[in-house]
N, C-alpha and C positions, 0 to 999 in steps of 0.2 A: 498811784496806778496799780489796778490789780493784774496779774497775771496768774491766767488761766493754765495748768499744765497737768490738768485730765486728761490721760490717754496720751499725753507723751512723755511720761518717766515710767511707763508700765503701769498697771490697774493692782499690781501686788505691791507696790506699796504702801504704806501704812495714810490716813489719814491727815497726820502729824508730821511726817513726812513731807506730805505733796503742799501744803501750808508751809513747812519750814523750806521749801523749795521756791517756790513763788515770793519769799520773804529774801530769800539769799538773792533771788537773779536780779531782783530791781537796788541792789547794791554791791561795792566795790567788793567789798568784804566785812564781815562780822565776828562777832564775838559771841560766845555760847553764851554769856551773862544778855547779851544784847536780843539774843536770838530767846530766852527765858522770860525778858520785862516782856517783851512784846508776844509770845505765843503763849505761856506757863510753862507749867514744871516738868512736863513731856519735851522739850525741846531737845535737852541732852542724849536722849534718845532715838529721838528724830537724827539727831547728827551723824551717830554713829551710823544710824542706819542707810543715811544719801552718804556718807564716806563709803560703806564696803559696798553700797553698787556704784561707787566712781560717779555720784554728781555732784561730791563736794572734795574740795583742795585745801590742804594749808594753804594761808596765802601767807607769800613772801616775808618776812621784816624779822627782827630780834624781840618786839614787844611780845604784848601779851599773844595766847594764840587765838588766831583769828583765821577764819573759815571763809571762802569763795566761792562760790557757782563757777560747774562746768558743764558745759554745753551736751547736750544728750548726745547729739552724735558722736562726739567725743568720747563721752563714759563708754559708749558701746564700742567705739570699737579699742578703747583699754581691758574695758571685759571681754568680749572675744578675741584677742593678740593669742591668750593660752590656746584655745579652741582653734585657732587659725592656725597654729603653728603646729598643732596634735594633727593637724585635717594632711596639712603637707608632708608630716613624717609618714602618716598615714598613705597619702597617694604614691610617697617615695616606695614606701615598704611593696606596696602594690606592683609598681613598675618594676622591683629589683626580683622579687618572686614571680613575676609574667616571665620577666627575662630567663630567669633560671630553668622556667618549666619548658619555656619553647624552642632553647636549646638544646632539648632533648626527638624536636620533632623530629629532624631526618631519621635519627636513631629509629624511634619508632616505625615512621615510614618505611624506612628498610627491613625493619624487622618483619613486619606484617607483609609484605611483599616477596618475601626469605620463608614467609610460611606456604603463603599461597602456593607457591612454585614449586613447595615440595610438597604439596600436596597433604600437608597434615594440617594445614589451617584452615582458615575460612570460616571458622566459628570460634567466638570469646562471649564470656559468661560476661554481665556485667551486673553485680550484687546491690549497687549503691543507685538509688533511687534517684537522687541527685546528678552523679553521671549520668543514668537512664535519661532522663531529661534535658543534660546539654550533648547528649549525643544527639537524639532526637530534632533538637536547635539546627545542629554542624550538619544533619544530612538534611535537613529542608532546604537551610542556606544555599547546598548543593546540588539540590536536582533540581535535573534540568528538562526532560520529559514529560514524567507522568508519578503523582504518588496516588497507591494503592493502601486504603488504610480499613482495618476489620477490628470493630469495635464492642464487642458482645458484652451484656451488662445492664442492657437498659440504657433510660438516663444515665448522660454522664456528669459526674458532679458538675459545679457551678465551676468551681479553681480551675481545677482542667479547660473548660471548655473557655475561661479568660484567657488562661495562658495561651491555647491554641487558636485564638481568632486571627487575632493578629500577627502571627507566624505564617497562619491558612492565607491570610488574605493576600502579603505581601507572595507568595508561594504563586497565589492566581494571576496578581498583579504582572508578575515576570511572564506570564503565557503558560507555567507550567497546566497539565492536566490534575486533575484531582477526584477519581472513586473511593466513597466511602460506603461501607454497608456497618449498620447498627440492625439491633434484631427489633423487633415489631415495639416491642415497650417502652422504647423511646419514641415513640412518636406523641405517648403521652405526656412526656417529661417538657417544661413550656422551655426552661434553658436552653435543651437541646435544639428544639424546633426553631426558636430565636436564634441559636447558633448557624442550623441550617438554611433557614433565607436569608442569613449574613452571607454563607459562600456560595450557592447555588446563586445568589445575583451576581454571581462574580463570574460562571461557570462553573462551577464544581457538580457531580453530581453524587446524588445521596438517594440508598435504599437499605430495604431494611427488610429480615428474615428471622424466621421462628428459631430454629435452632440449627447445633450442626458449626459456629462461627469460632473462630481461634485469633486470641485479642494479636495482630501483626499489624506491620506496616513493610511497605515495599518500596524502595526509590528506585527510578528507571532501571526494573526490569532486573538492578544490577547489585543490590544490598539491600538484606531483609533484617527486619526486627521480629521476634517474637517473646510472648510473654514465657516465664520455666514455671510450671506447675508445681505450687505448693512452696513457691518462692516469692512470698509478694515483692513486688518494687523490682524485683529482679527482669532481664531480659537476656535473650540470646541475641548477638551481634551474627549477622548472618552476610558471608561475600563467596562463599562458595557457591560456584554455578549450579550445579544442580540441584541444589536443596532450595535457592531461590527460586528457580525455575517451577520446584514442585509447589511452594508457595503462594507465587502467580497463577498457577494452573489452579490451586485450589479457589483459590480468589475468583478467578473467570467462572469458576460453576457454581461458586456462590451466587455470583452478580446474577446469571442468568437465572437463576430464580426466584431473584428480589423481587423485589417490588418497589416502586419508585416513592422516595419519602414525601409527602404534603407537607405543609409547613399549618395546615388547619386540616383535620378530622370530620369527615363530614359523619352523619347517625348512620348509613349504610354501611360506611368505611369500615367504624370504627365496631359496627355487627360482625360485617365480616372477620376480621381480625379477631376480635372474639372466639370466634365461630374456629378457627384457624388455629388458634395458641389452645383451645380445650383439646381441639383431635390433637395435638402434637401432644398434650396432656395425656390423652389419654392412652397413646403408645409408647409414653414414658413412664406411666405407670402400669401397662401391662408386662416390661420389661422388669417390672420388680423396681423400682430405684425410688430414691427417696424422697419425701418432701421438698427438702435441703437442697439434695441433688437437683432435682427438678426445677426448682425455685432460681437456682443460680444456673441453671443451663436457658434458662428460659429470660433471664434479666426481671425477676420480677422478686418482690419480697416474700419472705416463705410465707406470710399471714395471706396475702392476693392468692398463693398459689394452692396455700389450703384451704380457701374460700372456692376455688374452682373444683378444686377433687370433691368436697362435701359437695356441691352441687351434684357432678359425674353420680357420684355414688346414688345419691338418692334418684337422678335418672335411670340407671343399671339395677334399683332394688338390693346395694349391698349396703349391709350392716358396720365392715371393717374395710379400710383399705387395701387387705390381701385379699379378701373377699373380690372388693373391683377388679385385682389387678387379675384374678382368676377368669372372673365373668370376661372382661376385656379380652383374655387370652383367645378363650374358649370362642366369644364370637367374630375375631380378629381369623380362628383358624376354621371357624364355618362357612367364612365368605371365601376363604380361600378354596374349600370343595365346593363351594356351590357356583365357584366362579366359573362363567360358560370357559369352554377350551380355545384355541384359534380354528381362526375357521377354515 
């Protein structure tokens, strides 16, 4: 009788192996001499080899030694016993460090409550990019109204916008509210757009603005996030009232200027827009400010954004870009005198 056992002692197996396996299971037990007449001179090899992955056994007696098949399921789980046993120190060590940390929560809670009320808290730096992120988790979990989120930058990477789907959704699922404004150049980015008919069929609503946006987040009205300038990863923890307050108010006059995101780009749209992020160009470069500048205030890469100014310029008939930013001045301040008065 032959037996088959391709693809069930594993495919790393040797050859000589899987042969000295199918040779062991259709007997009681064998002997390396016996296991050699019948396979050659690779046999002893073979042995060693189904011994140290546990599919073969001394079999019992005081004679010569002799060799037994053991059942796969068997080998495997002799070879994982170590790894089962690492996984349970592992989940122990897990639960005993949870414990330790969250014995520390009322502390905290009081603390931060101890600040509030004396009036010198209500904002904590948080440096570590990975906090950033499971704070962000703990306060979605939490709200319960409305989250107000300002995402300037363009496209947002691909990572980001996984990890936030299904935070978003479950966020909507519960009934909470959800505005977000992104600025105009994500509308080109496909992740983003796929991200946004992900939540917007949920109810969420999404718009989107040239400039002017500060990367935040607001949960009911009552805790702000915002990004610390020249700190990447970094955020400011925001529960002081008034500074949230002025947070939201800025948010509301962003909103009313957006414009509401499409999830497709029609030829007029996407003219318009155009048309829209060049004059915001071109009062960011009559301002004197930089490529760089410009490029990152705008969410667009500086190669896109100096592909725009070379055009500008050769509309304006300037040679250099202070050149533009002079001409721009100049007729930026002629419209201003030539503008009629009220009437």
């Amino acid at each position: 009788m032959q037996v088959d056992v391709d693809g069930a002692d594993g495919s790393d197996l040797s050859p000589a192996a899987r042969r000295l396996y199918a040779f062991a299971v259709e007997r009681y037990a064998f002997t390396p001499a016996e296991a050699t007449t019948a396979l050659g001179a690779r046999a002893g090899a073979a042995v060693k080899e189904l011994a140290a992955a546990h599919l073969l056994q001394r079999a019992p007696g005081d004679g010569p030694e002799r060799w037994s098949a053991v059942a796969p399921r068997a080998a495997a789980a002799r070879a994982l016993a170590p790894l089962a046993l690492l996984v349970r120190e592992t989940h122990d060590e897990m639960d005993r460090l949870r414990g330790r940390l969250e014995a520390l929560v009322p502390a905290y809670e009081a603390g931060t409550a101890h600040r509030a009320d004396g009036g010198a808290g209500g904002l904590e730096l948080v440096t570590d990019l990975g906090a950033v992120r499971g704070l962000i988790t703990e306060l979605v979990a939490g709200c319960e109204q409305e989250l107000l989120t300002s995402q300037p930058g363009g496209g947002r990477p691909q990572e980001a916008l996984e990890e936030a789907v299904g935070r978003d959704e479950s966020l909507l699922a519960r009934g909470v509210r959800m505005r977000t404004i992104y600025q105009h150049t994500a509308r080109y980015s496909r992740p983003t757009a796929a991200y946004v008919e992900r939540v917007t069929a949920l109810g969420a609503q999404v718009r989107t603005l040239g400039d002017g946006l500060m990367r935040m987040l607001v949960f009911d009205a009552r805790t702000g996030l915002m990004s610390v300038p020249d700190r990447q990863g970094a955020a400011l923890l925001v529960r002081e009232p008034s500074v949230v307050h002025f947070m939201t108010a800025a948010f509301e006059r962003s909103w009313l200027d957006a414009r509401p995101f499409p999830t497709t780009v029609s030829p007029e749209a996407a003219k318009s827009l155009s048309d829209e992020l060049r004059r915001t160009i071109v009062r960011l470069l009559s301002e004197g400010l930089e490529d760089k500048v410009i490029a990152r205030r705008l969410g667009m890469s500086e190669r896109t954004c100096q592909r725009h100014i070379a055009q500008i310029m050769r509309a304006v008939g300037a040679k250099s870009r202070f050149q533009a930013g002079y001409l721009l001045s100049a007729t930026a301040a002629c419209r201003e005198v030539d503008a009629p008065g009220p009437p």
